[in-house]
PDB file of N, H, CA, C and O in Angstrom:
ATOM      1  N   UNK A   1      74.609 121.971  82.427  1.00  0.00           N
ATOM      2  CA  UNK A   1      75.841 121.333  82.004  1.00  0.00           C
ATOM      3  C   UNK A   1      76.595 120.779  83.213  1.00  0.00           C
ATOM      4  O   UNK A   1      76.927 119.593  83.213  1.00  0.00           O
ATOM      5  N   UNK A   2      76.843 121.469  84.102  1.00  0.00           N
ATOM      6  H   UNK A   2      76.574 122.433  84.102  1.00  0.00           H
ATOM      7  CA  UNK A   2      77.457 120.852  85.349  1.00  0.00           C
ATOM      8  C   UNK A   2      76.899 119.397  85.992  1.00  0.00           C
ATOM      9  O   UNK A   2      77.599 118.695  86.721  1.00  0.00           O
ATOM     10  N   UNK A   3      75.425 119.041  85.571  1.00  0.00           N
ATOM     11  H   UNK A   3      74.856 119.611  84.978  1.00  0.00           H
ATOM     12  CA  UNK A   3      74.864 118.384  86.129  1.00  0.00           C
ATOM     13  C   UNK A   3      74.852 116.817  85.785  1.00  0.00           C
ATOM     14  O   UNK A   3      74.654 115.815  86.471  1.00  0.00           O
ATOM     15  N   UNK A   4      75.292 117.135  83.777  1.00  0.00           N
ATOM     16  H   UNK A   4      75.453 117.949  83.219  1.00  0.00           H
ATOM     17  CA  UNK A   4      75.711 116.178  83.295  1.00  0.00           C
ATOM     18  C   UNK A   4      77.596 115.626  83.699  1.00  0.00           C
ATOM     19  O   UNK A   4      78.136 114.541  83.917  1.00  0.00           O
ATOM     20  N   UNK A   5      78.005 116.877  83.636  1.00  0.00           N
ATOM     21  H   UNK A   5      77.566 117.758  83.459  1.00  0.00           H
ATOM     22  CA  UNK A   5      79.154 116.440  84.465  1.00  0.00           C
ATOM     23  C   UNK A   5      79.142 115.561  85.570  1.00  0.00           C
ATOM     24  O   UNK A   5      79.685 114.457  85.604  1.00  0.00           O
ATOM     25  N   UNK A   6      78.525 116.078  86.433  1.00  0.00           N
ATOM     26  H   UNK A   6      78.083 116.975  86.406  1.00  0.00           H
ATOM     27  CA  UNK A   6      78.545 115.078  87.884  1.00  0.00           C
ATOM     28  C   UNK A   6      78.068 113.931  87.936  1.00  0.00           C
ATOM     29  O   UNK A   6      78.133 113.161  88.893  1.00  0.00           O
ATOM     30  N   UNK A   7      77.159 113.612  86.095  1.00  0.00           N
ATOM     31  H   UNK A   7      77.105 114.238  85.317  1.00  0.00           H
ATOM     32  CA  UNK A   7      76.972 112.323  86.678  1.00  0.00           C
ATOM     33  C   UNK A   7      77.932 111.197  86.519  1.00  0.00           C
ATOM     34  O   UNK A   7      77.899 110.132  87.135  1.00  0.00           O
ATOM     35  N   UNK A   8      78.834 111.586  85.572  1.00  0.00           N
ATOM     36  H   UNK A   8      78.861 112.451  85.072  1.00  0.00           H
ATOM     37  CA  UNK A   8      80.375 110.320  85.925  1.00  0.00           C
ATOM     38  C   UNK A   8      81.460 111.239  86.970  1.00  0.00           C
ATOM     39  O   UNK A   8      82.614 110.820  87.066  1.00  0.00           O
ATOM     40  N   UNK A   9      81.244 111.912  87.384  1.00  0.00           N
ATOM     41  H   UNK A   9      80.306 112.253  87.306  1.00  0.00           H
ATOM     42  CA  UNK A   9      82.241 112.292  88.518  1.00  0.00           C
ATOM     43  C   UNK A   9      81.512 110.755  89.897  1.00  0.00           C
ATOM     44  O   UNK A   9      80.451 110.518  90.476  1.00  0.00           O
ATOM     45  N   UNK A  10      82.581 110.276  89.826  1.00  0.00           N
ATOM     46  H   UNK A  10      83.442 110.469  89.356  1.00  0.00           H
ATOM     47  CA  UNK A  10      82.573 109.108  90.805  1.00  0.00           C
ATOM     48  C   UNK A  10      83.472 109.483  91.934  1.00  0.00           C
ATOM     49  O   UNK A  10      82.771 109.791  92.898  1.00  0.00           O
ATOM     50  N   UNK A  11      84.707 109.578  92.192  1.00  0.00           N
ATOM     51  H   UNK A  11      85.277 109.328  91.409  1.00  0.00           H
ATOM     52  CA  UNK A  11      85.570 109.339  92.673  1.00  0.00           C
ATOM     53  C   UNK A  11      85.826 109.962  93.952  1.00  0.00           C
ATOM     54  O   UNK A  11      86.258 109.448  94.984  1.00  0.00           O
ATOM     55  N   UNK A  12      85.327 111.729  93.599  1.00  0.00           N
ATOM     56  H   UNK A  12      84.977 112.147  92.761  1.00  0.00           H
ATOM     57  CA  UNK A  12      86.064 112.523  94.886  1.00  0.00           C
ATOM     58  C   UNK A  12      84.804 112.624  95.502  1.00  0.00           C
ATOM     59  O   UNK A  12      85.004 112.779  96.707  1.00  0.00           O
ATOM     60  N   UNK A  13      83.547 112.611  95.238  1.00  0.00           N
ATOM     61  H   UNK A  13      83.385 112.485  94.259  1.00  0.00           H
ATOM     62  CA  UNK A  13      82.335 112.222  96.456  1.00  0.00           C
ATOM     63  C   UNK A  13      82.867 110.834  96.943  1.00  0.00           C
ATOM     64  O   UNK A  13      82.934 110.759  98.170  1.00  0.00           O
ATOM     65  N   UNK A  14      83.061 110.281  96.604  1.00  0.00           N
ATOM     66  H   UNK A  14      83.006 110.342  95.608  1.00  0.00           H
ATOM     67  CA  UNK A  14      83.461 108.708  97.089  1.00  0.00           C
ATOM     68  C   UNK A  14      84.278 109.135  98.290  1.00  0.00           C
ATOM     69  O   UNK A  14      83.831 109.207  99.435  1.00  0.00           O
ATOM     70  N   UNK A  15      85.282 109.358  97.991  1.00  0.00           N
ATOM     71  H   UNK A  15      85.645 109.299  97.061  1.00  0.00           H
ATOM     72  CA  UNK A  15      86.362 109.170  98.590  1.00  0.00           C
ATOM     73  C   UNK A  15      86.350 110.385 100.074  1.00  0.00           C
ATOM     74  O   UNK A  15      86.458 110.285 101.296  1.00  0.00           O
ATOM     75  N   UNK A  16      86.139 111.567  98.998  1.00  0.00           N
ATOM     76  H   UNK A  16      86.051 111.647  98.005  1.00  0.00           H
ATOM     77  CA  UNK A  16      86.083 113.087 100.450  1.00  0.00           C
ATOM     78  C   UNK A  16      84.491 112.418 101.061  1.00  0.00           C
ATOM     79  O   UNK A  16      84.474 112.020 102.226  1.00  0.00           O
ATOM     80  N   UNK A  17      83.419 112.343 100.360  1.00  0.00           N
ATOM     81  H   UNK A  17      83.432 112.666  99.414  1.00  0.00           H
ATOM     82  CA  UNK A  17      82.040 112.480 101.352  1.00  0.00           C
ATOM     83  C   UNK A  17      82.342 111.489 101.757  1.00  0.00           C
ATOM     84  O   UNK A  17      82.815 111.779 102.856  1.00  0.00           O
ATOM     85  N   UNK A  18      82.439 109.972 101.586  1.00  0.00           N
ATOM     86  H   UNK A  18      82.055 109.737 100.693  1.00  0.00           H
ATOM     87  CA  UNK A  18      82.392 109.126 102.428  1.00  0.00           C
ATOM     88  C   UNK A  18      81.035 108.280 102.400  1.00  0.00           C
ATOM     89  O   UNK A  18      80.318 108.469 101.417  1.00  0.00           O
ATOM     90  N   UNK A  19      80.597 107.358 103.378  1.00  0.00           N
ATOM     91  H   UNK A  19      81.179 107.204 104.176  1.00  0.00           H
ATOM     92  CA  UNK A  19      79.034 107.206 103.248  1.00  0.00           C
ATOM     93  C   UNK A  19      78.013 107.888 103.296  1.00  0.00           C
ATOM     94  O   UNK A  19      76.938 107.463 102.872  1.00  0.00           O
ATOM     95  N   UNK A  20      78.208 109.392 103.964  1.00  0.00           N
ATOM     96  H   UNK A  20      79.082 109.737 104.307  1.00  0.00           H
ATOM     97  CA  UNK A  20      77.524 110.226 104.016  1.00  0.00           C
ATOM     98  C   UNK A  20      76.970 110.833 102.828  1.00  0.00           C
ATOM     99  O   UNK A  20      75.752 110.696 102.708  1.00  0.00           O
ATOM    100  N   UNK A  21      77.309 111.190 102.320  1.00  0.00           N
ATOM    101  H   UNK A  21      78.298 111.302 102.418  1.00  0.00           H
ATOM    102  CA  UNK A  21      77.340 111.675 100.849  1.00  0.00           C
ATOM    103  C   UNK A  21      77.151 110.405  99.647  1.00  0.00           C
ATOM    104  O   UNK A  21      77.891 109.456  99.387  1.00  0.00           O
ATOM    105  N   UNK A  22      75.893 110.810  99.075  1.00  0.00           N
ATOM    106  H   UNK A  22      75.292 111.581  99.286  1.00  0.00           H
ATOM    107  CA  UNK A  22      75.405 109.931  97.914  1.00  0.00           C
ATOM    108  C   UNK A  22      75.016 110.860  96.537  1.00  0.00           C
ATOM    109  O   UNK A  22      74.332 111.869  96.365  1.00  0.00           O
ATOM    110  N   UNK A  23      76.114 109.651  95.331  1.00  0.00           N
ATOM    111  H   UNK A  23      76.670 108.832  95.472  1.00  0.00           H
ATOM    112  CA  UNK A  23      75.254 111.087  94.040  1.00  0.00           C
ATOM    113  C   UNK A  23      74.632 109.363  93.691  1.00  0.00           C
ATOM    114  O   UNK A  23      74.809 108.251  94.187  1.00  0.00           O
ATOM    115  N   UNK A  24      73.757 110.000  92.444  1.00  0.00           N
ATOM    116  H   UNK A  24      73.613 110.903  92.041  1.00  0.00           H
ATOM    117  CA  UNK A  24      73.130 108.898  92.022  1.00  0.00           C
ATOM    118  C   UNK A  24      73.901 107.999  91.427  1.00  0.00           C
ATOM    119  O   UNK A  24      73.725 106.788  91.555  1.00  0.00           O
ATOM    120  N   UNK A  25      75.104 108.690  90.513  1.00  0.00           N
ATOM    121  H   UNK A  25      75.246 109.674  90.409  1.00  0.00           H
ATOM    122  CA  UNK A  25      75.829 107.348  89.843  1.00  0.00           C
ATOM    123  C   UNK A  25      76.534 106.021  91.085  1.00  0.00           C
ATOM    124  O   UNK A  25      76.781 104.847  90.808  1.00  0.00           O
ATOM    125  N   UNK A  26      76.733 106.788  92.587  1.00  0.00           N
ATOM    126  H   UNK A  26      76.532 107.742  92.812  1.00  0.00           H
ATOM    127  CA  UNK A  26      76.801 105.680  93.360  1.00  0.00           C
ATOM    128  C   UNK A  26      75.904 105.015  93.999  1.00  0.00           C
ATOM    129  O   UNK A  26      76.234 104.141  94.801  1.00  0.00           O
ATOM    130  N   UNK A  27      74.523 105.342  93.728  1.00  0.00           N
ATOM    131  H   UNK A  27      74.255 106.052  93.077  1.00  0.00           H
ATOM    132  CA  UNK A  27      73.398 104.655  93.991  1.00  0.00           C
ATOM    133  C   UNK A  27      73.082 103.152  92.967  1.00  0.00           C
ATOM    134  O   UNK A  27      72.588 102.034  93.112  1.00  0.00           O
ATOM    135  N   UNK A  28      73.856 104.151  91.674  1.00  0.00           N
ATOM    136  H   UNK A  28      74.258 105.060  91.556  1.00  0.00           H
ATOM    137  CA  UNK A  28      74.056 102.812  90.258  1.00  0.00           C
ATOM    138  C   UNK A  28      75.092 101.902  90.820  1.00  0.00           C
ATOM    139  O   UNK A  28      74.689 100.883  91.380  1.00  0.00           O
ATOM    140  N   UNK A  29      75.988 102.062  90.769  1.00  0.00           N
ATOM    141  H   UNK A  29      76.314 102.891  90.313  1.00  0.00           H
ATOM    142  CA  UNK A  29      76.905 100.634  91.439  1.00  0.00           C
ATOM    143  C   UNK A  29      76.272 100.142  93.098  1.00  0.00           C
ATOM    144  O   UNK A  29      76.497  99.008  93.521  1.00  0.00           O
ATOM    145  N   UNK A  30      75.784 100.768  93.593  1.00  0.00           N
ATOM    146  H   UNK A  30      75.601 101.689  93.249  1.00  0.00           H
ATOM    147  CA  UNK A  30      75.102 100.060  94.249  1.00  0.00           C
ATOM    148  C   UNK A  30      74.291  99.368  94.076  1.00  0.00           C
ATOM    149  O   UNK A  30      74.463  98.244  94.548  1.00  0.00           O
ATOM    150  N   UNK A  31      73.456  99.535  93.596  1.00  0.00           N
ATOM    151  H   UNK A  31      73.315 100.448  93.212  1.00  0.00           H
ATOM    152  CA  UNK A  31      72.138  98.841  93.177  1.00  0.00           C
ATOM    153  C   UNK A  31      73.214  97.538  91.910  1.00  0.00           C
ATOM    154  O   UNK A  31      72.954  96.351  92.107  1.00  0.00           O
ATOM    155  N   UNK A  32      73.890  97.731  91.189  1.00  0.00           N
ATOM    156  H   UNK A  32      74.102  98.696  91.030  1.00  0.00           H
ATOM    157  CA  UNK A  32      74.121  97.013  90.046  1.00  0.00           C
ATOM    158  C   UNK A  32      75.544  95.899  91.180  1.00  0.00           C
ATOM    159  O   UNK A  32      75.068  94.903  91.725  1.00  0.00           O
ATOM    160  N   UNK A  33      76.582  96.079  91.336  1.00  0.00           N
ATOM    161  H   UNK A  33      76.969  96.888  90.893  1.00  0.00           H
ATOM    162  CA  UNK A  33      77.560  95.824  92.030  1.00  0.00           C
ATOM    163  C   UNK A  33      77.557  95.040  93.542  1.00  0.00           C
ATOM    164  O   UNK A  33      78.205  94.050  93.885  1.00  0.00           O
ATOM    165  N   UNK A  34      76.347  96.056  94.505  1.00  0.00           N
ATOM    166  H   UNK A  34      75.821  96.859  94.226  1.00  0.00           H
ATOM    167  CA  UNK A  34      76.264  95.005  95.247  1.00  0.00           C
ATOM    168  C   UNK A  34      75.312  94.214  95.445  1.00  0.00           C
ATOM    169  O   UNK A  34      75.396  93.184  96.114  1.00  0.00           O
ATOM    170  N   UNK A  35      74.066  94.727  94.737  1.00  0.00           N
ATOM    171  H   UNK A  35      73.997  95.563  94.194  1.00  0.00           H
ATOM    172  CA  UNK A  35      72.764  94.029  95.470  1.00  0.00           C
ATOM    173  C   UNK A  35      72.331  93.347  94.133  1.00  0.00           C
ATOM    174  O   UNK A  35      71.436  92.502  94.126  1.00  0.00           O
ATOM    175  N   UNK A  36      73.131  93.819  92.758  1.00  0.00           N
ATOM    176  H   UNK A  36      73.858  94.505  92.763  1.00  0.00           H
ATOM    177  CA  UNK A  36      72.235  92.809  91.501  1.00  0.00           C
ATOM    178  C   UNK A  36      71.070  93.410  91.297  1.00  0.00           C
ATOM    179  O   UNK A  36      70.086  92.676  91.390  1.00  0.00           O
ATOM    180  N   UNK A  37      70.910  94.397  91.075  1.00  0.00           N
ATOM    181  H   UNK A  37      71.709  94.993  90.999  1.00  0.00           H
ATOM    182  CA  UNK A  37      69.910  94.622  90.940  1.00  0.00           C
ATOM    183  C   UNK A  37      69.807  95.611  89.785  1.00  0.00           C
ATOM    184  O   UNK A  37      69.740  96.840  89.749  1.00  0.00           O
ATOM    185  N   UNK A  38      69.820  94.366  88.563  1.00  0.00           N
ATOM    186  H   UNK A  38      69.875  93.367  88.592  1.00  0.00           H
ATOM    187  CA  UNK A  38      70.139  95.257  87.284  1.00  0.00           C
ATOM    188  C   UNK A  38      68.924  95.885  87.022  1.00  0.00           C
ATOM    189  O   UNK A  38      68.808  97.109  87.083  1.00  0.00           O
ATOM    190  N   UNK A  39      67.873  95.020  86.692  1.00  0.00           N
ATOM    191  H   UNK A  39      67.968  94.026  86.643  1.00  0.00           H
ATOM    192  CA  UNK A  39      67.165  96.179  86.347  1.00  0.00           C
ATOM    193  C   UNK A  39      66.354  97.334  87.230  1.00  0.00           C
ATOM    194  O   UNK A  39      65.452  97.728  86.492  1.00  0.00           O
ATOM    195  N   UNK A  40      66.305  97.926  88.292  1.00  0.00           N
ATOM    196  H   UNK A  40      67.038  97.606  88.891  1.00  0.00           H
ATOM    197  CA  UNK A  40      66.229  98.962  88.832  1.00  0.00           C
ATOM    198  C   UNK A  40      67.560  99.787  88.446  1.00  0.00           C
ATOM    199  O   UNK A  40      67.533 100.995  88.680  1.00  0.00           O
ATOM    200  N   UNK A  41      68.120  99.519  88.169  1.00  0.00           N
ATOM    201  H   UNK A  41      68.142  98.538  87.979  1.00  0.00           H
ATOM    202  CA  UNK A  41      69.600 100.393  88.082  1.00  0.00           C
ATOM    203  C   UNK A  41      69.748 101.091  86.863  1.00  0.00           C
ATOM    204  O   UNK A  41      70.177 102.227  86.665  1.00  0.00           O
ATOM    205  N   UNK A  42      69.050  99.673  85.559  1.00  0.00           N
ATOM    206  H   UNK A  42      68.701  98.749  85.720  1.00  0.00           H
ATOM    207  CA  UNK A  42      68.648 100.704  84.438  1.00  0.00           C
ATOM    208  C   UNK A  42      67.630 101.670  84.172  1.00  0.00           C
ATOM    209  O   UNK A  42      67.625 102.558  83.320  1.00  0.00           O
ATOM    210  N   UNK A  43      66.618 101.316  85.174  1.00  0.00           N
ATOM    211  H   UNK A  43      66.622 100.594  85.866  1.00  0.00           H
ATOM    212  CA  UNK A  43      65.377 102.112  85.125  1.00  0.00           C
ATOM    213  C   UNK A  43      65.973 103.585  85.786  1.00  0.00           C
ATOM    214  O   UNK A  43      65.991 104.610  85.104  1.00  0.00           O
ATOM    215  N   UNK A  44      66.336 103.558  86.849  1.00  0.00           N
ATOM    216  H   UNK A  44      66.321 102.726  87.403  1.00  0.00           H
ATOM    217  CA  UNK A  44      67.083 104.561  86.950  1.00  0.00           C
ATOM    218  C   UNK A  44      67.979 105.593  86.003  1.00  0.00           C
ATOM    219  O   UNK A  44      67.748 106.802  86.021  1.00  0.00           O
ATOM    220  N   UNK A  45      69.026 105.008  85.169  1.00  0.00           N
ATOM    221  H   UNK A  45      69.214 104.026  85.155  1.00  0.00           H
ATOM    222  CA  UNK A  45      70.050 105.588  84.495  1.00  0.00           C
ATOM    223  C   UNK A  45      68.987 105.845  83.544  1.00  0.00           C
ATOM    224  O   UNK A  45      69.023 107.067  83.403  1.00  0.00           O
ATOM    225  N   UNK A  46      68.093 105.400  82.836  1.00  0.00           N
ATOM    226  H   UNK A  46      68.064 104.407  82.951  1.00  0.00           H
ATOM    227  CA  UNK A  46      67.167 105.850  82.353  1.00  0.00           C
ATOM    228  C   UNK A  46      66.543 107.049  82.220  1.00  0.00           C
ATOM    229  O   UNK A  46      66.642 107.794  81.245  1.00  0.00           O
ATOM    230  N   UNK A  47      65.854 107.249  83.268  1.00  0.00           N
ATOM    231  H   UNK A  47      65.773 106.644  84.060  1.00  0.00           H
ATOM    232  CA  UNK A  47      65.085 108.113  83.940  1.00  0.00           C
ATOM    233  C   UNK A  47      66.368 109.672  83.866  1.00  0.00           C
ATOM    234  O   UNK A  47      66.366 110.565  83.020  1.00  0.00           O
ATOM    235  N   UNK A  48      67.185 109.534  84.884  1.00  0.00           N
ATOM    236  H   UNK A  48      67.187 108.808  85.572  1.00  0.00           H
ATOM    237  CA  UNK A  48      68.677 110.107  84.834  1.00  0.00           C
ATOM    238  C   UNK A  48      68.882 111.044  83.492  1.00  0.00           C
ATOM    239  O   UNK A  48      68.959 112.272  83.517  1.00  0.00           O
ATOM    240  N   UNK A  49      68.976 109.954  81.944  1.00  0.00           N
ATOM    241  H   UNK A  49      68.912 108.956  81.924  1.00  0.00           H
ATOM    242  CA  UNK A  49      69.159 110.217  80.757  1.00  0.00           C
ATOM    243  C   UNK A  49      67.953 111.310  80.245  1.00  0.00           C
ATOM    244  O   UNK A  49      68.112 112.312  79.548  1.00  0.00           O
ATOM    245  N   UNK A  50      66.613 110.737  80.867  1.00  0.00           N
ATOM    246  H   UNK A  50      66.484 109.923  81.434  1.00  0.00           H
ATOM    247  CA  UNK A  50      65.785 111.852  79.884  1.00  0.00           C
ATOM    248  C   UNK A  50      65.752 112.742  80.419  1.00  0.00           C
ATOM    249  O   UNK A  50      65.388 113.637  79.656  1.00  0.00           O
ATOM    250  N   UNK A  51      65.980 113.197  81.659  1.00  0.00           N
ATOM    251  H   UNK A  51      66.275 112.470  82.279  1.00  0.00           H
ATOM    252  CA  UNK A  51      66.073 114.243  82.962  1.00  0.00           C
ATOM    253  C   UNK A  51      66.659 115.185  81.939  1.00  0.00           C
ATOM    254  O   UNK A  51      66.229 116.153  81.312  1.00  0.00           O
ATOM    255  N   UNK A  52      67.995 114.424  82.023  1.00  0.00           N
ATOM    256  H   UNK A  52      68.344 113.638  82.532  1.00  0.00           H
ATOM    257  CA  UNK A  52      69.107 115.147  81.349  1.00  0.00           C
ATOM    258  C   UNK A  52      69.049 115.654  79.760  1.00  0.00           C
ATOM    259  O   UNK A  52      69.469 116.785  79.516  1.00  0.00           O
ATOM    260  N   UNK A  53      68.651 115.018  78.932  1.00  0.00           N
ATOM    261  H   UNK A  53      68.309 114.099  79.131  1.00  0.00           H
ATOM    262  CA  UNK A  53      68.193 115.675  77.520  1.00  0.00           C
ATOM    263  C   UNK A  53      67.097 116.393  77.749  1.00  0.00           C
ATOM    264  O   UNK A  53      67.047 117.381  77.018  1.00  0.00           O
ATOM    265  N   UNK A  54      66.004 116.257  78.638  1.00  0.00           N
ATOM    266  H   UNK A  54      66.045 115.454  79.233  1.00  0.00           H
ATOM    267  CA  UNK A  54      65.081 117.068  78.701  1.00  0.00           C
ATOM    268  C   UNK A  54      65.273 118.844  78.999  1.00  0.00           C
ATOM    269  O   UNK A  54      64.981 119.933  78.507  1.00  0.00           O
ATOM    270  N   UNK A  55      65.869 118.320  79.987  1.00  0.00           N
ATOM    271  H   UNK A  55      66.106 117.434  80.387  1.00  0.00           H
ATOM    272  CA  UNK A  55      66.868 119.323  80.232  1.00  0.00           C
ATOM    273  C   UNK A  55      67.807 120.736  79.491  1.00  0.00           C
ATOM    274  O   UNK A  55      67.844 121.966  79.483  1.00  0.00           O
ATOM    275  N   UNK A  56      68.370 119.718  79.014  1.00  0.00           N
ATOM    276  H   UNK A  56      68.340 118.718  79.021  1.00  0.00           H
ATOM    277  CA  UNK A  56      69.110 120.154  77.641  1.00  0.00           C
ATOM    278  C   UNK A  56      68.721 120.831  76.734  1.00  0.00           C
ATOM    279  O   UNK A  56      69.397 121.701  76.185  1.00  0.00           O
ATOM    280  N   UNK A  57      67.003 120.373  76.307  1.00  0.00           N
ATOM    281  H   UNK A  57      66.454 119.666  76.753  1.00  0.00           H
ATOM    282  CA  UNK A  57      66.455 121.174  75.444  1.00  0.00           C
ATOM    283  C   UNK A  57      65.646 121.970  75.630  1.00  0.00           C
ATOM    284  O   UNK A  57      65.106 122.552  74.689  1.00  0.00           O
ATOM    285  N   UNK A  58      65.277 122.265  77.187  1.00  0.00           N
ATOM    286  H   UNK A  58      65.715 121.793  77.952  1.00  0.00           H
ATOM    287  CA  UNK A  58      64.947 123.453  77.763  1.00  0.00           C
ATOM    288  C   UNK A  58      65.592 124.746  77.462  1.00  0.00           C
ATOM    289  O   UNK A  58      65.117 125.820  77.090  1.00  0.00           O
ATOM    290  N   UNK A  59      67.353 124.189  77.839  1.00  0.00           N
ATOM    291  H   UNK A  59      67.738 123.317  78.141  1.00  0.00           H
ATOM    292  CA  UNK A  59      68.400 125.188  78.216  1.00  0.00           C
ATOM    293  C   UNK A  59      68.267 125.450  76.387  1.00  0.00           C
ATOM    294  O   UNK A  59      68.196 126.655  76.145  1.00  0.00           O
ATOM    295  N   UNK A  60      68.230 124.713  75.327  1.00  0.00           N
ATOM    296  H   UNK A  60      68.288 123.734  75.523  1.00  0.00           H
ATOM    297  CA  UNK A  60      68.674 125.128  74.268  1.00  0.00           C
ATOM    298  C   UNK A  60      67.347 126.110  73.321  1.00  0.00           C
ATOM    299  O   UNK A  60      67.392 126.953  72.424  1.00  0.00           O
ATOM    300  N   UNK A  61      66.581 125.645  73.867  1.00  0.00           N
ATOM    301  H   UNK A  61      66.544 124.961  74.596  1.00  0.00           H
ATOM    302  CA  UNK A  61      65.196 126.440  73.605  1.00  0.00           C
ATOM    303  C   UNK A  61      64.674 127.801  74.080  1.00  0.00           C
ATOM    304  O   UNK A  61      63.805 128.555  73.643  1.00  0.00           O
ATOM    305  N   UNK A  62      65.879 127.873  75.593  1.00  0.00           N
ATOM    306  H   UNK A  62      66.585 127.260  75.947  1.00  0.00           H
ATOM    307  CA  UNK A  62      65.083 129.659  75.774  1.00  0.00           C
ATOM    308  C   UNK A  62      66.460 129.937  75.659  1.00  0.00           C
ATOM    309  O   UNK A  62      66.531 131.099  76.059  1.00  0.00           O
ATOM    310  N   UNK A  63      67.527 129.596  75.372  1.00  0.00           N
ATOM    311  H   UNK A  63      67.469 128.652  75.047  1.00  0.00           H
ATOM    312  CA  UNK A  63      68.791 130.614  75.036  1.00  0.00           C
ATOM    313  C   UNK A  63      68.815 130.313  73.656  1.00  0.00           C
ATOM    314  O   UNK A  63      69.899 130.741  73.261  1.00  0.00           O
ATOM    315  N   UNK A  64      68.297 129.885  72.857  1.00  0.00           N
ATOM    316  H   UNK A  64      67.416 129.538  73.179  1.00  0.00           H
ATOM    317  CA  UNK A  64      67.775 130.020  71.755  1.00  0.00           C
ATOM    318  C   UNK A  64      69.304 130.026  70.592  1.00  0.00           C
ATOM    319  O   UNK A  64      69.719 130.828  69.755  1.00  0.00           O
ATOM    320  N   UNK A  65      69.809 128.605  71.133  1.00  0.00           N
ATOM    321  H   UNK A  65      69.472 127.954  71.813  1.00  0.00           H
ATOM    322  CA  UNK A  65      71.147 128.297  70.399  1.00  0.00           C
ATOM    323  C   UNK A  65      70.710 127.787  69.017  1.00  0.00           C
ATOM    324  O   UNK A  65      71.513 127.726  68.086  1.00  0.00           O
ATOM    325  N   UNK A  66      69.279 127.380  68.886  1.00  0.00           N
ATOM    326  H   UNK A  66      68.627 127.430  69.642  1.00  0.00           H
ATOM    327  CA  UNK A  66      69.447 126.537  67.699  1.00  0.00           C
ATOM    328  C   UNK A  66      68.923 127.494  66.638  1.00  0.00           C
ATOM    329  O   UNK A  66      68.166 127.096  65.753  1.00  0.00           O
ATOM    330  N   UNK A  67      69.319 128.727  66.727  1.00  0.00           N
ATOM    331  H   UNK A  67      69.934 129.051  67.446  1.00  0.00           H
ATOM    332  CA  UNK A  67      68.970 129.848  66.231  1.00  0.00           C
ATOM    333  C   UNK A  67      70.421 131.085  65.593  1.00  0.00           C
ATOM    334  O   UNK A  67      70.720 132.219  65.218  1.00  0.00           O
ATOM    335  N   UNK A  68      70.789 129.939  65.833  1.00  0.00           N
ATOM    336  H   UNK A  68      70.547 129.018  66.137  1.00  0.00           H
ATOM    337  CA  UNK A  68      72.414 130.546  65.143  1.00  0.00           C
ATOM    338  C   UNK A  68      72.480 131.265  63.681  1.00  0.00           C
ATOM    339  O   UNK A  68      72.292 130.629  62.644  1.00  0.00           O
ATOM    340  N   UNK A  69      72.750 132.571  63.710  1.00  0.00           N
ATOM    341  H   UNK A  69      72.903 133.088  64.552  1.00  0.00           H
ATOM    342  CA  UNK A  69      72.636 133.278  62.340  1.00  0.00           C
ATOM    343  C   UNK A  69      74.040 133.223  62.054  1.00  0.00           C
ATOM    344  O   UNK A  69      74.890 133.043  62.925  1.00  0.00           O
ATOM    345  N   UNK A  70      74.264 133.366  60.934  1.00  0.00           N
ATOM    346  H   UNK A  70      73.573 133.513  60.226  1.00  0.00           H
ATOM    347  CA  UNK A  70      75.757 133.989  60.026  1.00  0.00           C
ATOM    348  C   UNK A  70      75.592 135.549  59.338  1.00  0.00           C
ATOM    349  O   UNK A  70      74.731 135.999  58.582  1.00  0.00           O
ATOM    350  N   UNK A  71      76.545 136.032  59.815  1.00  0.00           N
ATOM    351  H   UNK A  71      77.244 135.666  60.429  1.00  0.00           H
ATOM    352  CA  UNK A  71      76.839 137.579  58.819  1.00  0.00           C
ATOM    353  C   UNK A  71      77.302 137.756  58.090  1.00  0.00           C
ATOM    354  O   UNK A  71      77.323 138.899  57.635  1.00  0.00           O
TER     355      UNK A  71
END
């Protein structure tokens, strides 16, 4: 969950890391913003997306949420 968080946290890596510090969503405006380079940028956010649902249904499969009983 944190991980989906960070990927629209833009601002305070920006600003505190500086150039030093890269998350991927500023690799996306890079690639899209300065260099045009749409489609690598979607292939990316792409990739990003199934990471992330894949993910997701790892976490939901061994904590075994979709297994919700009622009493």
């Amino acid at each position: 969950m944190t991980f989906v968080y960070s990927l629209g946290f833009f601002v305070v890596p920006a600003v505190l890391g500086g150039a030093g510090q890269t998350t991927v969503v500023m690799i996306l405006r890079d690639l899209t913003l300065g260099l045009g380079r749409w489609a690598i940028a979607s292939a990316l956010s792409i990739t990003v997306i199934v990471i992330c649902v894949f993910g997701a249904a790892i976490y939901v499969s061994l904590t075994r949420l979709g297994e919700i009983e009622e009493h």
